[in-house]
MIZADREN-339720 format. One record per residue (C-alpha): x, y, z; residue in one letter. Coordinates in steps of 0.1 Angstrom, whole numbers, padded with zeros to 4 digits, always signed. Layout:
<nudos>
XYZA ...
</nudos>
This chain:
<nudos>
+0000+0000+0000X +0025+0023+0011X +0045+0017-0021X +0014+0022-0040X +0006+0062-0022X +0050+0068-0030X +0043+0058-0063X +0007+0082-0072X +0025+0109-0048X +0055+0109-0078X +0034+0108-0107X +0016+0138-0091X +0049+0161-0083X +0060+0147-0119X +0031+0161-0136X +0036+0195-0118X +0066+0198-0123X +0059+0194-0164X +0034+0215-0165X +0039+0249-0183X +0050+0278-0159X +0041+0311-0182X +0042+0343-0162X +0032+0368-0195X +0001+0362-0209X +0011+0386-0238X +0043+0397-0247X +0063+0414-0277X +0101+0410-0267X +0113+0440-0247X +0145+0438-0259X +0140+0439-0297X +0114+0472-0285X +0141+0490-0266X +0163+0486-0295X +0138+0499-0315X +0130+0531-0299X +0136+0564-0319X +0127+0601-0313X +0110+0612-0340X +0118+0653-0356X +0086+0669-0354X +0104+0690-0383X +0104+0657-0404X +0074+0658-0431X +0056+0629-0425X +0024+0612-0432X +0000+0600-0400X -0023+0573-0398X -0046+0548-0377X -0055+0514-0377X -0076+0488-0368X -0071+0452-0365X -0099+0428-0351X -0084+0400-0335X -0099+0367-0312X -0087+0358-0283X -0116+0331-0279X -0144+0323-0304X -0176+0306-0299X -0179+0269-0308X -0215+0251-0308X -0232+0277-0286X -0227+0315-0274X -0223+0296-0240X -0192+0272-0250X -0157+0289-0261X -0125+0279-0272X -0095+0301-0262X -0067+0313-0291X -0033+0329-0297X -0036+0357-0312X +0002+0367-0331X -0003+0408-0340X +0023+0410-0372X +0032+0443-0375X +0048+0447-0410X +0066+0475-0430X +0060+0470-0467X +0084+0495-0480X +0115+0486-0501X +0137+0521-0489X +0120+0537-0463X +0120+0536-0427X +0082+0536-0408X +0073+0545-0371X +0054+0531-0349X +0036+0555-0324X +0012+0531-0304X -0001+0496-0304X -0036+0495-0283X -0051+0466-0269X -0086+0469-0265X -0118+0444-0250X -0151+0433-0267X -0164+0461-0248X -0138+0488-0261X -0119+0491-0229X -0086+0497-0229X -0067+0462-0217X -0030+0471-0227X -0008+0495-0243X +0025+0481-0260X +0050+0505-0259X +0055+0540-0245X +0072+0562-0274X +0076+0557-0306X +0097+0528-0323X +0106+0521-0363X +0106+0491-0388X +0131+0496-0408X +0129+0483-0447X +0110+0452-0451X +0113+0446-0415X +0081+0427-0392X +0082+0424-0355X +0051+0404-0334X +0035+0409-0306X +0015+0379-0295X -0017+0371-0270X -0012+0338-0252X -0043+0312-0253X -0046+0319-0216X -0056+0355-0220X -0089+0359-0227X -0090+0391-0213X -0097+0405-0246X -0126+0384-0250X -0141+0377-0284X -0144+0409-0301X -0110+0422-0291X -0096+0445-0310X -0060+0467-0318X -0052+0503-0326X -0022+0513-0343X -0006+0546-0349X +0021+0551-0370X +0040+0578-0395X +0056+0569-0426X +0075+0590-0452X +0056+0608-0478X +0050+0586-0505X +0056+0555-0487X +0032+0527-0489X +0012+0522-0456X +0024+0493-0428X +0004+0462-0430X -0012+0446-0395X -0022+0412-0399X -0041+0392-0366X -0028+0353-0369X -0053+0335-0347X -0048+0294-0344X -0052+0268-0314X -0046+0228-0316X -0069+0208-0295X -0062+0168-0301X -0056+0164-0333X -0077+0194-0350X -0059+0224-0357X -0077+0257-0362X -0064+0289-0380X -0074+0323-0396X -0059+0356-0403X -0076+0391-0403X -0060+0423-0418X -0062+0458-0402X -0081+0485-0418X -0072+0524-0416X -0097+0545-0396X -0075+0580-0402X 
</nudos>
């Protein structure tokens, strides 16, 4: 008997001691933003802009009473060949438009070509189902516009699911 409680005792410190220890529910790496920050020249001539990206941090499945959690990656994309955009704010926001989160503090840049993420755990669901980002940025004058894509997936068993949304400008 005793053998039998050592032995259910160790597969139960086992299991804890696999199980995932995440302390961020959402992150964007803090380094790659700190060596991204920039002052920007108010001088500079440059063209302003907002956008909107719907992402889900759950969805409904069978019923409005049964939901299935997500990541969420937020890809954050300059599609310019030369120029250099800015990224002013990144704005998490709730199914009831409250402000969850705001990514950074002053204004960063994507160089040429260049994406950087920032990505919603499946355990957050503080954004609910209707969560949503705003982005502010500046680009060059005659530069094309950054692109901000939502990449939403979860894997329960053996059934995978995945969609992407695209971020519209609002300004």
């Amino acid at each position: 008997m005793k053998s039998h409680l050592i032995l259910c005792l160790s597969l139960i410190a086992l299991t804890l001691s696999c199980e995932e220890r995440t302390t961020n529910i959402s992150s964007i790496n803090p380094e790659n933003l700190a060596k991204r920050a920039i002052k920007i020249n108010k001088s500079d001539s440059l063209v302003s802009g907002t956008t909107y990206l719907s992402v889900y941090s759950q969805i409904y499945s069978q019923s409005e009473h049964k939901t299935h959690n997500l990541t969420a990656m937020v890809s954050l994309r300059n599609t310019s060949i030369k120029d250099t955009i800015y990224l002013l704010k990144a704005e998490y926001f709730d199914t009831h438009g409250k402000s969850v989160r705001t990514y950074f503090d002053e204004p960063i840049y994507l160089a040429p070509l260049e994406t950087t993420e920032i990505i919603i755990n499946e355990k957050d669901i503080s954004g609910g189902t209707g969560s949503n980002f705003i982005f502010e940025w500046n680009t060059p004058k005659n530069c094309p516009e950054p692109l901000f894509e939502g990449i939403m997936n979860s894997t329960m068993g053996q059934q995978g699911l995945s969609f992407v949304t695209q971020g519209h400008r609002i300004n």
